[in-house]
N, C-alpha and C positions, 0 to 999 in steps of 0.2 A: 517525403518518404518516411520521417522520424513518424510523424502524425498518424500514417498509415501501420503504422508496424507498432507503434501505440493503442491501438485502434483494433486491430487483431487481436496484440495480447490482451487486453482488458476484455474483448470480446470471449478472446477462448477460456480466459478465468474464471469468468460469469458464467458459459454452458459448463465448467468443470466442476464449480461449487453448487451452481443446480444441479447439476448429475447427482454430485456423492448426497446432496440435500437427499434427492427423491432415493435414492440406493438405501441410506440408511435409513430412513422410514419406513419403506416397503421390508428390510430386513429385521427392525423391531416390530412388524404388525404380526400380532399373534395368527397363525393357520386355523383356519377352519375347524371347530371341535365334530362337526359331524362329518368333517371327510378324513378322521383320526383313530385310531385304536386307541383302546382304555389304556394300555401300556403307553404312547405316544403323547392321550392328554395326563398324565399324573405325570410321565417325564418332566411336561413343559409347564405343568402348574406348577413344580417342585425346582423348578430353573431360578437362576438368576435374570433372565431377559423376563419370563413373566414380573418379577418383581420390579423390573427398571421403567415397566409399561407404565402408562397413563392411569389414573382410577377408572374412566370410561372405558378404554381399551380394557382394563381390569373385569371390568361389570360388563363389558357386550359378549368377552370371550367365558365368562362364566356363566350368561346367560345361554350363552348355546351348550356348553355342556350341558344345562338342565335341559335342554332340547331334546339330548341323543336318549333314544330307549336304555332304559333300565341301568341309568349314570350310575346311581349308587351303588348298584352292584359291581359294575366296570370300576368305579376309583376306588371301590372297596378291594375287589380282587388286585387289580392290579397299583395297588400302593405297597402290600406285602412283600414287593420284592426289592420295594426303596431300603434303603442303611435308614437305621435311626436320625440320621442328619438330613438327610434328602426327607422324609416324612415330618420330620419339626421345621423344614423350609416350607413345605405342601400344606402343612397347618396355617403357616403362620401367613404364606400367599393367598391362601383361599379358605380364610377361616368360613364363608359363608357356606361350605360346601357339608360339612360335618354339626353332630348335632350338639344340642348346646345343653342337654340334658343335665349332664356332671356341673358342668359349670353352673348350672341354674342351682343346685342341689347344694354346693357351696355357698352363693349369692343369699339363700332362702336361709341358712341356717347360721351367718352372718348375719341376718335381720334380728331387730327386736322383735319380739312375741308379738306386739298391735302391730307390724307393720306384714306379716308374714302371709295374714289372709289374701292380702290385696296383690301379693305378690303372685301367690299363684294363682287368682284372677287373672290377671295381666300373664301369666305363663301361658294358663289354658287357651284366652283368647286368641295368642299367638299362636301356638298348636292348631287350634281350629282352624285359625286362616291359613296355615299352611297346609292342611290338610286340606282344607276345599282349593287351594290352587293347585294341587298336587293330582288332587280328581280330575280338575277340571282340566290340566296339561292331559293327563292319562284320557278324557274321554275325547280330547279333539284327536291326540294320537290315536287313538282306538279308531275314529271316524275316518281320519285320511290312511290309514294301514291297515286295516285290519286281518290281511292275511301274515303279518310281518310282526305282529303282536304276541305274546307269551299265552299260553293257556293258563298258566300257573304263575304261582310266585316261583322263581328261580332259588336252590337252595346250591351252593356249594360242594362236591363234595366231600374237601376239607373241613365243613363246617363247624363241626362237634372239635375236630383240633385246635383251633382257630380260637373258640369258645373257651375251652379250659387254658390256653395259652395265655389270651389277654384274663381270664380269674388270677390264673396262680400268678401272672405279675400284676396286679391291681393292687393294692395297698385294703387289707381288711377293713380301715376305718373307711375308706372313701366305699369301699364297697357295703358296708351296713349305709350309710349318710345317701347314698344313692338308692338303694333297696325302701331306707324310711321317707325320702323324697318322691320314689315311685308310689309307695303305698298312699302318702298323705294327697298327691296330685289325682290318684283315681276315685280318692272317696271324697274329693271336693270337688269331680267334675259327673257325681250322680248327683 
């Protein structure tokens, strides 16, 4: 009888630690970004469970955002309505998501003088390649959607607020160092 009632409990301990095992995995595996509202994924990119996830679980659930039509505008719109802490959490989870422009502008202007051409060699060609994977996302979506497709670029229509908001808080020098960074990146990529 002791044997058997031994036998049981170690039984039921082991379906209960499997249980709660599979329970909490299935409760940190990120939701689906295409069955999500743009509000929904900046929530959970901006979360502490997205930050607790795996680097893979990281990288699959951000690949599908780049999945959903017209991301950037969806995390751009709806990150506006994050506190400045929940937005510097959403940076700092999914820096891949945002562009690295400023930061390269910095990077280049911390460079010695020989080393600056090369740098934005190595900018442009990353630029390119993202650019032709960005076509190439947009023409296979084009081909499986096409009536569910945008005729246009989408514009905001808070846009022009939006604009002079992040100017007048930008800091004047990063905003000349980005302006001479944009300018020296177009006349080395004719």
């Amino acid at each position: 009888m002791n044997r058997k009632r031994l036998a049981m409990l170690l039984l039921t301990a082991v379906v209960l630690v499997a249980g709660g095992l599979i329970a909490w995995r299935v409760w940190l595996r990120a939701p689906g970004p295409t069955r999500q509202s743009s509000g929904e994924i900046v929530a959970f990119l901006a979360s502490p469970q997205f930050a607790q996830m795996s680097e893979k679980d990281r990288s699959q659930y951000l690949a599908g955002v780049q999945q959903v039509q017209n991301w950037r505008i969806a995390v751009a719109n709806a990150q506006q309505g994050l506190s400045q802490t929940q937005q510097e959490q959403l940076r700092q989870n999914a820096p891949a998501l945002f562009p690295e422009k400023a930061e390269s502008s910095l990077q280049y202007f911390q460079l010695p003088q020989d080393q600056r051409a090369a740098f934005l060699d190595d900018f442009i060609a990353r630029m390119r390649k993202l650019g032709a994977e960005a076509e190439a996302r947009n023409r296979a979506r084009l081909a499986t959607s096409p009536a569910t497709s945008p005729g246009g670029p989408y514009v905001p229509k808070d846009w022009a607020d939006r604009m002079r908001a992040n100017f007048e808080k930008t800091d004047p020098l990063d905003r000349a160092r980005n302006a001479a960074f944009q300018r020296l990146f177009r006349e080395r990529m004719k």
